[in-house]
MDTraj code that builds the backbone (N, CA, C; nanometers):
import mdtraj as md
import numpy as np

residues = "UNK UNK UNK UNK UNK UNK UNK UNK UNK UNK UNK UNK UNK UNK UNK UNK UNK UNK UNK UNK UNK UNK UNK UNK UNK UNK UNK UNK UNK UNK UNK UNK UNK UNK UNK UNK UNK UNK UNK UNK UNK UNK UNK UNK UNK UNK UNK UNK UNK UNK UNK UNK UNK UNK UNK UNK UNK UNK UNK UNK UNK UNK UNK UNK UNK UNK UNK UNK UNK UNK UNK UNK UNK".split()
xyz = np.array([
    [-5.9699, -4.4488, -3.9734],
    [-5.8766, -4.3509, -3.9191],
    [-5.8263, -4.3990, -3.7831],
    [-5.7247, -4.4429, -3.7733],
    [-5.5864, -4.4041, -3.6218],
    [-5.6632, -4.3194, -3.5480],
    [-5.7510, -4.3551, -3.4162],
    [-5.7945, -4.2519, -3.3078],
    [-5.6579, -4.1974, -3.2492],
    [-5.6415, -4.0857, -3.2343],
    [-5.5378, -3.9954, -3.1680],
    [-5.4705, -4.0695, -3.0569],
    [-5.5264, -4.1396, -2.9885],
    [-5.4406, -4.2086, -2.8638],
    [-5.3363, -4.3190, -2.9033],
    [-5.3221, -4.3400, -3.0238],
    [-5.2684, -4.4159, -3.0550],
    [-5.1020, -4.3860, -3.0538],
    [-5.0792, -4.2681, -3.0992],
    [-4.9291, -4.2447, -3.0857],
    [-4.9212, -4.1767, -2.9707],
    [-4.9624, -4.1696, -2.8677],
    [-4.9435, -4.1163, -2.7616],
    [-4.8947, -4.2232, -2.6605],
    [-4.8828, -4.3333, -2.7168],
    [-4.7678, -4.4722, -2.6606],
    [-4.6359, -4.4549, -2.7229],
    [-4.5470, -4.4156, -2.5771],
    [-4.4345, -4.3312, -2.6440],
    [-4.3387, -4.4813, -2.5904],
    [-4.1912, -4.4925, -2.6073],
    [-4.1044, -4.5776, -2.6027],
    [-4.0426, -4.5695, -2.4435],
    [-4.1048, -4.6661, -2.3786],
    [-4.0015, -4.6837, -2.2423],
    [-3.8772, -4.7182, -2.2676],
    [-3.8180, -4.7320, -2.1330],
    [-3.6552, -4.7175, -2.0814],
    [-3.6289, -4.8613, -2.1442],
    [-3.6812, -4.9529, -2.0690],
    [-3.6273, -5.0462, -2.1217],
    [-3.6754, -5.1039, -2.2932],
    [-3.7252, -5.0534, -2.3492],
    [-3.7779, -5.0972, -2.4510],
    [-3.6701, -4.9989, -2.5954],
    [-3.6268, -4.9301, -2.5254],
    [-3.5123, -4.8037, -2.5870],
    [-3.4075, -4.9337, -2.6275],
    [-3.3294, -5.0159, -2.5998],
    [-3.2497, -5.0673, -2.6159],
    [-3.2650, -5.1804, -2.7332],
    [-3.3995, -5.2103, -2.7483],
    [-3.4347, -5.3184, -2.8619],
    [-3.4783, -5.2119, -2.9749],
    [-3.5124, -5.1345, -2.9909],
    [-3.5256, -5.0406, -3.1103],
    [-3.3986, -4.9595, -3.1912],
    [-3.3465, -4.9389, -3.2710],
    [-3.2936, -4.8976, -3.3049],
    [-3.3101, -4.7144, -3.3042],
    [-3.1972, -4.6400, -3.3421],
    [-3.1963, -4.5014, -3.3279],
    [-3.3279, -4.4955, -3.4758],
    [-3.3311, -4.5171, -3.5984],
    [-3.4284, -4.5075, -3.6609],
    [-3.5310, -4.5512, -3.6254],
    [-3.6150, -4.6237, -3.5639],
    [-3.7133, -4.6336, -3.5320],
    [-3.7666, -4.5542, -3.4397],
    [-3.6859, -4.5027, -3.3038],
    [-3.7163, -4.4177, -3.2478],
    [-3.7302, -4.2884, -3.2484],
    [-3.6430, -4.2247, -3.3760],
    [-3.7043, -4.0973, -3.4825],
    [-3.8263, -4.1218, -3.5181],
    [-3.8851, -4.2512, -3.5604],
    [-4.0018, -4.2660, -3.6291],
    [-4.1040, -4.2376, -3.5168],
    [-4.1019, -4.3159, -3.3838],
    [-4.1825, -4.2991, -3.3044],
    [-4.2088, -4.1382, -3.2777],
    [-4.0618, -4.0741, -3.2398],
    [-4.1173, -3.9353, -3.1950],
    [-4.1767, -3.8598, -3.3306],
    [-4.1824, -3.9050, -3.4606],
    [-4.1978, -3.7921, -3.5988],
    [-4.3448, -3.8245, -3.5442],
    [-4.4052, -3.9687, -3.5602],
    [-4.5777, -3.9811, -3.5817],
    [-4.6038, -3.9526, -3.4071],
    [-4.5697, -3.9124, -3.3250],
    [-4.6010, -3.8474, -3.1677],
    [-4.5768, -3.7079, -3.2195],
    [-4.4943, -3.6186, -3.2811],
    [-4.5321, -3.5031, -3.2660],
    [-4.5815, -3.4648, -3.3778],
    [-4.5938, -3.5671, -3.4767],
    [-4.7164, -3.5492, -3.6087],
    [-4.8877, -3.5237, -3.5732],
    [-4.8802, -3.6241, -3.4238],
    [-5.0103, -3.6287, -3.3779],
    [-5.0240, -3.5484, -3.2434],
    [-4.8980, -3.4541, -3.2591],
    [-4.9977, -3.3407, -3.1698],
    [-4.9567, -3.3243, -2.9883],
    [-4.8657, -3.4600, -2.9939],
    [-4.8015, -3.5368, -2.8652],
    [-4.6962, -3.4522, -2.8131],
    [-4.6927, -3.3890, -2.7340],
    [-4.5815, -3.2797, -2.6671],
    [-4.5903, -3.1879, -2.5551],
    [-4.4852, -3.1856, -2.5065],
    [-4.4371, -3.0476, -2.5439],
    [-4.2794, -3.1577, -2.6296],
    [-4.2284, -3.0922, -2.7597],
    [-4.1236, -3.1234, -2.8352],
    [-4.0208, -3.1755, -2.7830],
    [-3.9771, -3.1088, -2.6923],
    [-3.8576, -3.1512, -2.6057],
    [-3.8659, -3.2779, -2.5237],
    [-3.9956, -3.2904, -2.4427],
    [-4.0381, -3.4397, -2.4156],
    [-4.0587, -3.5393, -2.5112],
    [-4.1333, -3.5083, -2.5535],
    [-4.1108, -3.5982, -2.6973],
    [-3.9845, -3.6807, -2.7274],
    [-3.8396, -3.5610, -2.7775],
    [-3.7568, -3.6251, -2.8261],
    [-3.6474, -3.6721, -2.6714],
    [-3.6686, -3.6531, -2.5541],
    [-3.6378, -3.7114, -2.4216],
    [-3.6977, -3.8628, -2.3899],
    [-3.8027, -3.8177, -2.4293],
    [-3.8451, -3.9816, -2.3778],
    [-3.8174, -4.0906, -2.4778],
    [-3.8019, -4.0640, -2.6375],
    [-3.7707, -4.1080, -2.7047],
    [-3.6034, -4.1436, -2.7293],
    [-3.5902, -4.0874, -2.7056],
    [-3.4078, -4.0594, -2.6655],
    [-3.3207, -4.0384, -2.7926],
    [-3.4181, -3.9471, -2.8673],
    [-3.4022, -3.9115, -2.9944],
    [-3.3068, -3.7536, -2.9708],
    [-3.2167, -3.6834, -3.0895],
    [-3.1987, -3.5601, -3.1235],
    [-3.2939, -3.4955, -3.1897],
    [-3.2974, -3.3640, -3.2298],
    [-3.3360, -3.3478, -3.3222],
    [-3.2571, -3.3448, -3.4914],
    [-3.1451, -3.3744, -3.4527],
    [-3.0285, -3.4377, -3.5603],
    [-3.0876, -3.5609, -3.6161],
    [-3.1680, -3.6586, -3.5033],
    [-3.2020, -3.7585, -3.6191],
    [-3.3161, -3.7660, -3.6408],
    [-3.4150, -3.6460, -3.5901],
    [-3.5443, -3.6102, -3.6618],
    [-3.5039, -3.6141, -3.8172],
    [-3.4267, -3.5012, -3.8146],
    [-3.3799, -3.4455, -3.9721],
    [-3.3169, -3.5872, -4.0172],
    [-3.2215, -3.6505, -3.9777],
    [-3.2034, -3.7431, -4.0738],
    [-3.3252, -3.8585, -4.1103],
    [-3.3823, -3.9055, -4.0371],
    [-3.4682, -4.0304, -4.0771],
    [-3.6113, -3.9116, -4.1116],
    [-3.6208, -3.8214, -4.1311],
    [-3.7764, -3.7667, -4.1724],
    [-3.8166, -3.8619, -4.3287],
    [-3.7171, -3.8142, -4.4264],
    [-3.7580, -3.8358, -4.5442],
    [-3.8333, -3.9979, -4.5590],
    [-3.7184, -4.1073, -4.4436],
    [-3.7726, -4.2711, -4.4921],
    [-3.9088, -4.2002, -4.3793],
    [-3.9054, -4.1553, -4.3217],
    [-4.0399, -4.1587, -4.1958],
    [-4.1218, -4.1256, -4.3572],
    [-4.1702, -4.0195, -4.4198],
    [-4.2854, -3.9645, -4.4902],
    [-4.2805, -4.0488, -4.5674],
    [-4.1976, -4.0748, -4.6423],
    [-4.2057, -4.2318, -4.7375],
    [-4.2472, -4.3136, -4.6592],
    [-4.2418, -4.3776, -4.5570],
    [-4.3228, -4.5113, -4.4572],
    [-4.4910, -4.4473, -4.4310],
    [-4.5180, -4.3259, -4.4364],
    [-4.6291, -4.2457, -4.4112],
    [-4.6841, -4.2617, -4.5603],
    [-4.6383, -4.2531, -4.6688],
    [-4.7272, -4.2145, -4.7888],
    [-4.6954, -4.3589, -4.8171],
    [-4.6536, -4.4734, -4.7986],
    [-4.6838, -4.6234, -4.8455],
    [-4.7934, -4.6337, -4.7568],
    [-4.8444, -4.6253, -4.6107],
    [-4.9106, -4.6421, -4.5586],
    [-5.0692, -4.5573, -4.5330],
    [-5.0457, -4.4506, -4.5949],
    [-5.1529, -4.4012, -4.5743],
    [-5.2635, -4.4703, -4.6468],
    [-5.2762, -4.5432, -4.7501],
    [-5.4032, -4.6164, -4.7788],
    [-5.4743, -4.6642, -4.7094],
    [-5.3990, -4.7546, -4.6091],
    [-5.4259, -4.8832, -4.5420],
    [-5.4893, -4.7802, -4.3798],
    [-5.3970, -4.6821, -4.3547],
    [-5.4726, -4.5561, -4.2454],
    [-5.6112, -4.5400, -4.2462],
    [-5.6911, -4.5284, -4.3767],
    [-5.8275, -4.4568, -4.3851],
    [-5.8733, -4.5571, -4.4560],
    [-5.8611, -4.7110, -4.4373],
    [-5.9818, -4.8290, -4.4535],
    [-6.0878, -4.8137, -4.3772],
])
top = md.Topology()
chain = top.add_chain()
for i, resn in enumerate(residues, 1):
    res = top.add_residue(resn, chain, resSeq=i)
    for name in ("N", "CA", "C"):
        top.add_atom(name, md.element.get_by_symbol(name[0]), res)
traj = md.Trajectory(xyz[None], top)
């Protein structure tokens, strides 16, 4: 099991510019999957909407249920 501190490494300023807008939905979905917030920080520091929460969720839970095996080795 992923100890909790793990998504609580959220995306700096400069590191915003090499990620794409989907990846950085992904970061804030598994940060406020794990509890990481208050919501609004979350999608601030991420420099996410919640427009593209909703759009990238579905590939996010699909990247979550390919991976969950490999989670609980």
């Amino acid at each position: 099991m992923i100890p909790r501190d793990y998504f609580s490494i959220y995306v700096t300023e400069s590191e915003q510019s090499v990620l794409t807008r989907q990846h950085r939905a992904w970061v804030a979905l598994y940060a406020l999957h794990a509890g990481q917030g208050p919501r609004a920080n979350v999608l601030r520091t991420n420099d996410v909407t919640e427009a593209d929460l909703l759009e990238f969720e579905d590939s996010w839970r699909k990247l979550r249920r390919r991976n969950l095996p490999q989670l609980h080795q």
